[in-house]
C-alpha positions in Angstrom: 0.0 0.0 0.0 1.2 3.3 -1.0 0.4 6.7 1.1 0.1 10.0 -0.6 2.7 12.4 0.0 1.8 15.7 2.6 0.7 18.6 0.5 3.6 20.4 1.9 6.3 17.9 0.3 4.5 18.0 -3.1 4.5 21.3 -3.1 8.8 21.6 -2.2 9.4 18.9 -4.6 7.3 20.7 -7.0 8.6 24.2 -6.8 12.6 22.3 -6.5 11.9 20.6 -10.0 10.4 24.2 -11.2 13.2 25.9 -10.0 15.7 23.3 -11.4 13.8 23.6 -15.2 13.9 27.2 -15.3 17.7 27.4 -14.1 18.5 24.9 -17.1 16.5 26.7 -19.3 17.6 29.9 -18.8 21.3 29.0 -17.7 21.1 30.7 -14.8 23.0 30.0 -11.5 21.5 28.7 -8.1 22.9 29.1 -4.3 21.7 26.5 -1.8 19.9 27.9 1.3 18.1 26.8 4.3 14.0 26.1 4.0 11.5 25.8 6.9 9.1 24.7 5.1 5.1 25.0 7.0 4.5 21.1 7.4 7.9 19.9 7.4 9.7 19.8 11.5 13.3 20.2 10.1 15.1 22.5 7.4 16.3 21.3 4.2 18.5 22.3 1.8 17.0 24.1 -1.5 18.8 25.6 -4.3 17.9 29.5 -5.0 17.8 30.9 -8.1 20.4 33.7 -8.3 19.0 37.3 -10.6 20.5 37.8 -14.0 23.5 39.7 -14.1 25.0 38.9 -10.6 26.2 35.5 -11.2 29.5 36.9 -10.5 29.1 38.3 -7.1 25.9 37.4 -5.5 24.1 39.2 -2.6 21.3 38.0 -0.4 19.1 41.0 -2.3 19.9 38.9 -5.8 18.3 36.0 -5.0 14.6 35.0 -6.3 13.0 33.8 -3.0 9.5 34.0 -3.9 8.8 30.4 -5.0 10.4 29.2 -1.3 8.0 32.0 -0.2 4.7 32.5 -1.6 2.3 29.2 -1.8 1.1 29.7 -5.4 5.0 28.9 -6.1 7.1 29.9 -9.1 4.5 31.3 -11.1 4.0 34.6 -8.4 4.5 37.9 -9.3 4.3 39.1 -6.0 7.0 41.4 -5.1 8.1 40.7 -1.1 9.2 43.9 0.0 12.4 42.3 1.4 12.9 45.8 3.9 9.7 44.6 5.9 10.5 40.5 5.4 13.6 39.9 6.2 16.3 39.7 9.2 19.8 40.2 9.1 22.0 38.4 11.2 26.0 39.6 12.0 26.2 38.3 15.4 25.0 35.7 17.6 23.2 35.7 20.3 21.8 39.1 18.7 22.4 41.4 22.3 26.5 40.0 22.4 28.4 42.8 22.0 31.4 40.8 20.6 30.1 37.8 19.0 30.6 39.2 15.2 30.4 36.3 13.0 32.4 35.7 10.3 29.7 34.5 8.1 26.4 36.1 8.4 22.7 34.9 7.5 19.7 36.5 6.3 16.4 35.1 7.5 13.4 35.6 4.7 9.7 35.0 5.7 5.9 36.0 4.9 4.8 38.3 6.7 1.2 37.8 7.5 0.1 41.8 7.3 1.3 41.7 3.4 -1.4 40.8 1.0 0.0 37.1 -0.2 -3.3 36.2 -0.8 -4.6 33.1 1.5 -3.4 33.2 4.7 0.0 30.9 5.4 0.1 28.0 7.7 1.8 28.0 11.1 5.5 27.0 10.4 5.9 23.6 12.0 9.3 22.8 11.3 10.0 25.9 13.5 8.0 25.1 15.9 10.1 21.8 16.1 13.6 23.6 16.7 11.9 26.1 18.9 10.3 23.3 21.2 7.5 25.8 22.1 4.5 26.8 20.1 4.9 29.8 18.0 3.2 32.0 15.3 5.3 32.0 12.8 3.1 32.1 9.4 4.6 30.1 6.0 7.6 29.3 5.2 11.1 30.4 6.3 14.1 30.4 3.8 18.0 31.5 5.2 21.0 32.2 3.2 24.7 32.7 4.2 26.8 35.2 2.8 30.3 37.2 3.8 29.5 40.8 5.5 33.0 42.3 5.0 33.5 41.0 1.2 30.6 43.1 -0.2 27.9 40.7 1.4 29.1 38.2 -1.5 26.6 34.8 -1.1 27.8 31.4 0.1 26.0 28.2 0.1 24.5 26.9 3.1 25.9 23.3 3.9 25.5 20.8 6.7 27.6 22.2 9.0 25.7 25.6 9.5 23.0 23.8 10.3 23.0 23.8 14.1 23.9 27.2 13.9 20.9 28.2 12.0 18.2 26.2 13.3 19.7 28.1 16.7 19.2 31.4 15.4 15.6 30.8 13.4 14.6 29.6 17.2 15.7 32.8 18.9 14.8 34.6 16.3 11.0 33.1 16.6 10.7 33.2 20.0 12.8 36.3 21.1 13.5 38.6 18.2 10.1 39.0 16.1 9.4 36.2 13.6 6.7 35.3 15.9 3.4 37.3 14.3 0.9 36.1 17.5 -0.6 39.3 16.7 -1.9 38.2 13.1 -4.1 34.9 14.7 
């Protein structure tokens, strides 16, 4: 007997295979991130498309996160206004004075005051690093890139894990990607 797959992994594997197309297609390039996905309880790794014409020296601000964002996918034309939807993160715990790190992160998520259209679903997989409930709507994609060296993208691999799922679960609880207020 074979079980259907959760809407949530159809949809990754969906928007991954989209992704993949159009990068072929189009030769562009990709940088692999982090993804929280809604229904999923850990991150996986996802590959990014990076704009046209920064290939050379991509920024977090270059990448194409709306199909990792938005639930209608690859096809949206929503434009995230990425001042209001994202968090920066140079230093670790975020109140250290010292702790500058030498690779930073950006955290991107849906804010649930923008019009996306239908409302997102709690983010499980956040939930699960968190270990307490939170209200953090849709999904959750992190990059890593190199403050001092023009804020040039790197890929996000195994190792940063820990790390990450560290600072997406201070960052849920302590620092404002909880949206409680939005319920």
């Amino acid at each position: 007997m074979t079980s259907k797959a959760p809407e949530w992994w159809t949809d990754i594997e969906r928007v991954s295979q989209e992704v993949a197309e159009r990068v072929e297609m189009s030769n562009l390039r990709t940088m692999k991130c982090a993804l929280y996905a809604t229904g999923d309880h850990e991150a996986r790794f996802v590959d990014v498309e990076i704009d046209r014409g920064y290939e050379e020296k991509p920024r977090p601000v270059d990448l194409d996160i709306n199909p990792w964002l938005h639930k209608s996918g690859i096809d949206d034309n929503q434009v995230i206004p990425i001042d209001r939807s994202t968090v920066t993160v140079t230093r670790f715990p975020k109140d250290s004075g010292t702790a500058i790190m030498p690779e930073s992160y950006v955290i991107f998520y849906s804010r649930e005051d923008e019009d996306y259209g239908s409302r997102n679903k709690i983010n499980r997989a956040i939930e699960a690093i968190a270990g307490v409930k939170t209200r953090v709507w849709g999904n959750v994609l992190v990059c890593k890139f190199m403050p001092h060296e023009g804020s040039r993208l790197l890929p996000v691999e195994y190792a940063d894990l820990k790390l990450i799922d560290c600072i997406v679960a201070a960052y849920a609880v302590d620092y404002g990607l909880d949206q409680r207020e939005f319920e």
